[in-house]
Backbone as CSV, one residue per row, in Angstrom:
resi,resn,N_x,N_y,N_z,CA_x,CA_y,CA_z,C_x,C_y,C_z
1,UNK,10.782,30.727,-2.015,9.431,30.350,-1.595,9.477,28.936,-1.025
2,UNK,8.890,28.723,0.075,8.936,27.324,0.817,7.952,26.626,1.001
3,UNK,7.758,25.582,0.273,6.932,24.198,-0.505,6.201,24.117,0.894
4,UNK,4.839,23.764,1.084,3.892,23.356,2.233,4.268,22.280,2.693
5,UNK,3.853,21.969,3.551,4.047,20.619,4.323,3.059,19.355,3.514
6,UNK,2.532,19.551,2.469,1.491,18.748,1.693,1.935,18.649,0.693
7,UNK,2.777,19.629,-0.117,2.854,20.163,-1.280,3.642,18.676,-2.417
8,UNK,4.081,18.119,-1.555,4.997,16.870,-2.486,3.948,16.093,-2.912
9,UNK,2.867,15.537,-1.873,2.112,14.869,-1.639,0.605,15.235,-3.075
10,UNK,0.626,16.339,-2.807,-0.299,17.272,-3.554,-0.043,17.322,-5.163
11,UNK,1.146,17.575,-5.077,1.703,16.824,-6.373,1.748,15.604,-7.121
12,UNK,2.157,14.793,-6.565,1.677,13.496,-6.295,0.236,13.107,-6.843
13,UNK,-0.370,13.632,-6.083,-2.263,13.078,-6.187,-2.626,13.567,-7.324
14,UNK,-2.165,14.806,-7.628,-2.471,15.539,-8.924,-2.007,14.432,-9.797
15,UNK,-1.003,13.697,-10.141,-0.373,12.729,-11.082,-0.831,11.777,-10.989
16,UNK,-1.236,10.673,-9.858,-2.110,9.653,-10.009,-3.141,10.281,-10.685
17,UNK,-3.852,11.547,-9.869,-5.733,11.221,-10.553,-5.476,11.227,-12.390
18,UNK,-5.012,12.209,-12.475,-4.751,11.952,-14.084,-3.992,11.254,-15.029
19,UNK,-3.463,9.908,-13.925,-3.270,8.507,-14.403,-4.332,7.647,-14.235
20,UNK,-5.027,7.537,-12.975,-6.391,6.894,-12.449,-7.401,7.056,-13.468
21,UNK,-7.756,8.661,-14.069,-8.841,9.035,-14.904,-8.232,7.846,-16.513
22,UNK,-7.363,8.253,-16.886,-6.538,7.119,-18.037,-7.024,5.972,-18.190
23,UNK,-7.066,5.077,-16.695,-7.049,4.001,-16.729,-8.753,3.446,-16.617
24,UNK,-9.572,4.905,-16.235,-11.249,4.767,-16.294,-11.584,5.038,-17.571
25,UNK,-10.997,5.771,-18.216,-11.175,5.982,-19.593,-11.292,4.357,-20.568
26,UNK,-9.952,4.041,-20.569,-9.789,2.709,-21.312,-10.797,1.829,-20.678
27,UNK,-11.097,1.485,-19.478,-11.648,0.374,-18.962,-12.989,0.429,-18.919
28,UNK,-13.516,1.792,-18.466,-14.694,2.419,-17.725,-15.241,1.659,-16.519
29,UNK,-16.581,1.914,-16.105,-16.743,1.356,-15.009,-17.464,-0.336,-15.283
30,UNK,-17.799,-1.263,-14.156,-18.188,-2.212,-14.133,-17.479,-3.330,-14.029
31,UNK,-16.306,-3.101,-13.613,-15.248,-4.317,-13.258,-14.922,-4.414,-11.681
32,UNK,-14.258,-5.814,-11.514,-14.525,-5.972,-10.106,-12.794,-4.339,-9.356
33,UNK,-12.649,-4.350,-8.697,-11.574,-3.674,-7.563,-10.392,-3.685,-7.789
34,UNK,-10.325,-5.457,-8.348,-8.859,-5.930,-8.565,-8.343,-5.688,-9.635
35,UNK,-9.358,-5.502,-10.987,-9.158,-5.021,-12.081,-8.327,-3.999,-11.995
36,UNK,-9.210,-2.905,-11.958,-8.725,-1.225,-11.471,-7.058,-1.163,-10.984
37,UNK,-6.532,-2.234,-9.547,-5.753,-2.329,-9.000,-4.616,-2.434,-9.737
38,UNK,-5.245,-3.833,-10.370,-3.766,-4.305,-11.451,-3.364,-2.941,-12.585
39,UNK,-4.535,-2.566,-13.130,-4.242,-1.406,-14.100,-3.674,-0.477,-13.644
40,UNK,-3.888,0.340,-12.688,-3.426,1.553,-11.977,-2.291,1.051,-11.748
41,UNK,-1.493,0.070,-10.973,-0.068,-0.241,-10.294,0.619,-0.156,-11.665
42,UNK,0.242,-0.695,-12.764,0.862,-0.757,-13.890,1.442,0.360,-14.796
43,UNK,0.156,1.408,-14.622,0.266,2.542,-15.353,1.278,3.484,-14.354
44,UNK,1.115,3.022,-13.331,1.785,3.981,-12.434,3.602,3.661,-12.773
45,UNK,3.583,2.439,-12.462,4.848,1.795,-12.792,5.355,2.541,-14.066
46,UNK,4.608,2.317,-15.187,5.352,2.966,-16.456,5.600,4.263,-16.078
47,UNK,5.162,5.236,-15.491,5.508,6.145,-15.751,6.509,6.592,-14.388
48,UNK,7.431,5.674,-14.032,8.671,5.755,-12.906,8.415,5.864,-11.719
49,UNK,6.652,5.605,-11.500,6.958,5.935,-9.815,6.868,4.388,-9.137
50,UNK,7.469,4.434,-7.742,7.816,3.334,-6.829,6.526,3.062,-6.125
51,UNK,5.662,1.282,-6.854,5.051,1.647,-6.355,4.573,0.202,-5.435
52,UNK,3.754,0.005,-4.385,3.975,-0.722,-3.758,1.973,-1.520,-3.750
53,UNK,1.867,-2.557,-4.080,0.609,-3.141,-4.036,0.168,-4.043,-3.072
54,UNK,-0.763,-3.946,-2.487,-0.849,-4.643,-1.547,-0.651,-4.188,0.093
55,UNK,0.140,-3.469,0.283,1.086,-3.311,1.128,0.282,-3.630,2.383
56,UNK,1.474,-4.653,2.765,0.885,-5.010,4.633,1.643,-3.988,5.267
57,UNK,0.657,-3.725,6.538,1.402,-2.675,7.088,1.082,-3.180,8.615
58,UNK,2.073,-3.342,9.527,1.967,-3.212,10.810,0.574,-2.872,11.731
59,UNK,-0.076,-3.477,12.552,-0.861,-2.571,13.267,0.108,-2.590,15.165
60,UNK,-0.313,-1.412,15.898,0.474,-1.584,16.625,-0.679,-1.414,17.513
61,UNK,-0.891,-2.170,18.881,-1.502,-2.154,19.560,-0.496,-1.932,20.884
62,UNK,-0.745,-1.861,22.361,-0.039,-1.354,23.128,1.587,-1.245,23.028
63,UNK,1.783,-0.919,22.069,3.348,-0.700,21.853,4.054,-1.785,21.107
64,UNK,2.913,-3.584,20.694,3.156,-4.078,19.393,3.165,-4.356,18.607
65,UNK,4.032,-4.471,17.493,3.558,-4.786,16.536,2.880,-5.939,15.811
66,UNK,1.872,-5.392,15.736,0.993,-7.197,14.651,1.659,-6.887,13.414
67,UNK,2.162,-8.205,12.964,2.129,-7.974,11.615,1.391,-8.163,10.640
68,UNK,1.103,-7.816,9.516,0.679,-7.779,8.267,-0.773,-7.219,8.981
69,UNK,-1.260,-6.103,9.639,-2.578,-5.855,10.583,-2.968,-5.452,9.390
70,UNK,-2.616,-4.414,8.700,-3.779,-4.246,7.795,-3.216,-3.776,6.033
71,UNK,-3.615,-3.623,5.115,-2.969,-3.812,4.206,-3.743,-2.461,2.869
72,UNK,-2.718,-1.926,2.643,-3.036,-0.790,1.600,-3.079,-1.049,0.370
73,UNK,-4.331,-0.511,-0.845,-4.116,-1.293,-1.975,-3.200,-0.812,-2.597
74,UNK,-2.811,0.350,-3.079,-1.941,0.985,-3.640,-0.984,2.077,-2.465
75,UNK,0.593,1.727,-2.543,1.197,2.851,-1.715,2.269,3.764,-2.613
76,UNK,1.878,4.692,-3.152,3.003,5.384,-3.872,4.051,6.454,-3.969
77,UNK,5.555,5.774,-4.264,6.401,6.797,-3.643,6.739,6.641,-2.216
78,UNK,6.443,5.908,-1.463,6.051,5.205,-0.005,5.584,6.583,0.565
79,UNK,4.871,7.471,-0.025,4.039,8.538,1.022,2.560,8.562,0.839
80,UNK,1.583,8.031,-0.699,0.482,8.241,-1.221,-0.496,7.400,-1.161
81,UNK,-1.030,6.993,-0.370,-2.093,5.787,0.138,-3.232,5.907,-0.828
82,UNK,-3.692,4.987,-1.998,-4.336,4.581,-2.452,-5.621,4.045,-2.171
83,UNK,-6.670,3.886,-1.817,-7.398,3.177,-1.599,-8.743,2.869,-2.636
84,UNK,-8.742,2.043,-3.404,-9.404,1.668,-4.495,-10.808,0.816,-4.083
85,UNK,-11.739,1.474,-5.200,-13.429,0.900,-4.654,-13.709,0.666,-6.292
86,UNK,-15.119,0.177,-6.559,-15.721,-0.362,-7.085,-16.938,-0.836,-6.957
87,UNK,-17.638,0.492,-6.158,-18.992,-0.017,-5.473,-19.721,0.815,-6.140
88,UNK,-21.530,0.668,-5.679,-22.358,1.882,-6.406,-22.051,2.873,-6.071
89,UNK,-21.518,3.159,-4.355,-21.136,4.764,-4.163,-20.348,4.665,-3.102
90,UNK,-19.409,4.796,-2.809,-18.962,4.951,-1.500,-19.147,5.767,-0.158
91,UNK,-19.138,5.097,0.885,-19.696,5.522,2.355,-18.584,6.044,3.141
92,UNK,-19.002,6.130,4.398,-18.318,6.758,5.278,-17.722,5.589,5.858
93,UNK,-17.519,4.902,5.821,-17.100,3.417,5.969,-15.868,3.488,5.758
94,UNK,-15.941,3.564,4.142,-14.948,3.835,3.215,-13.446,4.798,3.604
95,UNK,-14.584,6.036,3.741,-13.330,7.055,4.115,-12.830,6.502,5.216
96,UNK,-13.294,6.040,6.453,-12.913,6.061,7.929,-11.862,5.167,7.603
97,UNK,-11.656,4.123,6.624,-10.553,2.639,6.133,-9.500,3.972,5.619
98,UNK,-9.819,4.412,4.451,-9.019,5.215,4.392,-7.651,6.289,5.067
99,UNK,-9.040,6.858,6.167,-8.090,8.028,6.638,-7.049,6.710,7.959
100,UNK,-8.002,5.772,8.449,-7.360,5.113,9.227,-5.744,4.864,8.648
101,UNK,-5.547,4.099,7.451,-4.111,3.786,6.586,-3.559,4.858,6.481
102,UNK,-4.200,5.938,6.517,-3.194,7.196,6.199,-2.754,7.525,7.503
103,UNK,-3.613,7.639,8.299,-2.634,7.535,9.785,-2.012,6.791,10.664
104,UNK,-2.820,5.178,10.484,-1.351,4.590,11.379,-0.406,4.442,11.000
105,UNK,-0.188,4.704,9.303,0.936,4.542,8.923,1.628,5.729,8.497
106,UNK,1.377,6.843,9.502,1.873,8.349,9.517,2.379,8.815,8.282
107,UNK,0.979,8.693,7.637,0.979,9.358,6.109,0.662,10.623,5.966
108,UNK,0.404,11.609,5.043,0.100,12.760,5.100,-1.165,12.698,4.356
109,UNK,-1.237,11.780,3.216,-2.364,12.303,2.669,-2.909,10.855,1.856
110,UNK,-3.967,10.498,1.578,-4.330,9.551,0.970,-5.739,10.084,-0.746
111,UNK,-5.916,8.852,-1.278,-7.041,9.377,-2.734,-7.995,7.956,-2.502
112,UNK,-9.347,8.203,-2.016,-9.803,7.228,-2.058,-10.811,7.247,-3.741
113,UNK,-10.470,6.291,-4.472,-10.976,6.314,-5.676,-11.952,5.047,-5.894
114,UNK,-12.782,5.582,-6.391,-14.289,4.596,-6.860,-14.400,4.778,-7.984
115,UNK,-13.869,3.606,-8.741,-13.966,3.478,-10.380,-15.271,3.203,-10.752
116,UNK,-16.774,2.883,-9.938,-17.255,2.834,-10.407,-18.506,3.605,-11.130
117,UNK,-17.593,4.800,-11.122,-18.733,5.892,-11.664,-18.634,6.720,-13.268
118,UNK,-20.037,7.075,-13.372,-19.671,6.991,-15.025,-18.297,8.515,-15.683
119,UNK,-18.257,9.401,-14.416,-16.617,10.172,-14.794,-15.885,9.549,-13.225
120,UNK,-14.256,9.485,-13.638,-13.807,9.388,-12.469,-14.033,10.134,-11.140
121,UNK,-13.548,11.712,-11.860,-13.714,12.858,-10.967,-14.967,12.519,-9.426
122,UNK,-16.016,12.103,-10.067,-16.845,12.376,-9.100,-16.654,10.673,-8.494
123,UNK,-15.693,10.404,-8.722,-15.314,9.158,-7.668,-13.749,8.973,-6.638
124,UNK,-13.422,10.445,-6.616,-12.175,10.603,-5.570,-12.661,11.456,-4.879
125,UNK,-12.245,11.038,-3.421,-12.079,11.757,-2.273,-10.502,12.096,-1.526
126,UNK,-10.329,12.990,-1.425,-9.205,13.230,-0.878,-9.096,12.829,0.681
127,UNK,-8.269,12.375,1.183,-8.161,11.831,2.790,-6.833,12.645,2.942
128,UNK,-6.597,13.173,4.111,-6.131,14.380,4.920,-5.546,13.796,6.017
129,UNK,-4.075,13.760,6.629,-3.917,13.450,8.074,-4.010,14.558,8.772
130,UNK,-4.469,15.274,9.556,-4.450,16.628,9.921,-3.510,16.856,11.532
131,UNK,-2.708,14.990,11.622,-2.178,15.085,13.352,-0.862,15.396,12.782
């Protein structure tokens, strides 16, 4: 049987959210972004995956590269784009930052998560590269 073209990725997200939910549990909501950030990179860390905070990433405009153009909060495994909130609700704003990191940096799939709601669940969105 031959694994989808998502399927690593999918895996993946499945293991953050139910590290992410962990780290809403202990904390809950009402802390600033960076909170969330530091906790999640941490928890992620313990449990062996490679993970990258911050990450500047290239923007490329007619063929150059800017550096440090724009910067991902969480990158994990170097395929799983993170993008961490802490607002009353997140917008379409939001996603568009999102799906943007997941594609210039020819990702497959990204989790945009908003810790600030009273269950996690109803604070991830899944982001999709579909090119």
């Amino acid at each position: 049987m031959e694994r989808s073209d998502l399927s690593l990725e999918n895996d993946l997200a499945t293991k953050v959210i139910g590290l992410a939910m962990e780290v809403h549990t202990q904390l809950g909501p009402g802390l600033l972004e960076n909170a969330y950030k530091q906790a999640l990179a941490f928890i992620l860390k313990n449990e062996g995956l490679f993970v990258e905070v911050e990450k500047k990433m290239p923007l490329i405009i007619d063929g150059v590269a800017l550096e440090n153009g724009y910067c991902i909060d969480i990158l994990v495994e170097r395929k799983l784009v993170l993008e961490l909130k802490a607002v009353e609700r997140t917008t379409n704003i939001h996603f568009a930052q999102t799906l943007n990191y997941v594609k210039l940096g020819k990702f497959k799939l990204g989790l945009l998560i908003n810790f600030n709601v009273p269950r996690l669940r109803l604070g991830i969105r899944r982001v999709i590269n579909t090119k």
